[in-house]
N, C-alpha and C positions, 0 to 999 in steps of 0.2 A: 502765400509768402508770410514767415514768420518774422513780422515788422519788432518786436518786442526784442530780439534779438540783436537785431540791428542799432537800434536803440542803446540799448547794452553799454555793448560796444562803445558806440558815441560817448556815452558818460565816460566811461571809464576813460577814455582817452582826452575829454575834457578833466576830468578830474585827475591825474596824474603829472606826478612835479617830474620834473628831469632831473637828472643827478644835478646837471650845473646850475639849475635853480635852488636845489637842495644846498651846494654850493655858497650861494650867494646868501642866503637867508641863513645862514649860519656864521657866514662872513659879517652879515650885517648883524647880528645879534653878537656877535663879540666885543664888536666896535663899540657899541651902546656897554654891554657892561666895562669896556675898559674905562670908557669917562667914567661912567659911573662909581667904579672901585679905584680908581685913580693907582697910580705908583706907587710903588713899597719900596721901603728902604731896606735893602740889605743889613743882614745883620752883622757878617764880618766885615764886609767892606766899607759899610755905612754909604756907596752910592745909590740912588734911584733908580731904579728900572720899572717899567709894563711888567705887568701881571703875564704869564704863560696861560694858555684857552685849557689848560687840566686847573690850574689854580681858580679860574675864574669859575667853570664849572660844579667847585667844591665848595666857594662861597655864597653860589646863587644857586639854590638847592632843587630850579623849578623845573618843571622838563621841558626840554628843547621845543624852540618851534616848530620843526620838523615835524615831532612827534604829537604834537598840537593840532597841526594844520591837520592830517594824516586821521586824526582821531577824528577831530568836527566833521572831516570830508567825508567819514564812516557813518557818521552820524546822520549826514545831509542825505545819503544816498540810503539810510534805514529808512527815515521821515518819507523821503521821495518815494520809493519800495510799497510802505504800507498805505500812501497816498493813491495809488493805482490801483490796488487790489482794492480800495474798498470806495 
């Protein structure tokens, strides 16, 4: 029985976000930079409003968590990869 396989598998199913975790870790990184960047004042009406999640993205230039988490977990599972083979 080819136990490596099976293995695999387990990882890849521990290491895999769900959409509505995807969700939620996006939700919460908005939150953070809205205190962060605080309110804008309109410029014709002159009242305050929250920034829009396309505004916020254009002033924080970094890449998403998402695509963070996503990257490291490729990384863990190279590391992990060439740690068995050798």
């Amino acid at each position: 029985m080819d136990f490596s396989a099976i293995e695999e598998e387990e990882e890849e199913e521990a290491w895999s976000a769900t959409l509505k975790e995807e969700h939620r870790l996006t939700g919460s990184e908005n939150r953070v930079l809205k205190k962060i960047f605080r309110p804008t004042r309109e410029e014709v009406t002159g009242e305050w409003r929250r920034l829009y999640n396309v505004e916020l993205l254009d002033l924080y230039s970094s890449p998403d968590v998402i695509r963070m988490i996503k990257s490291r977990r490729m990384r863990m599972v190279g590391h992990l990869t060439r740690m068995r083979k050798g």
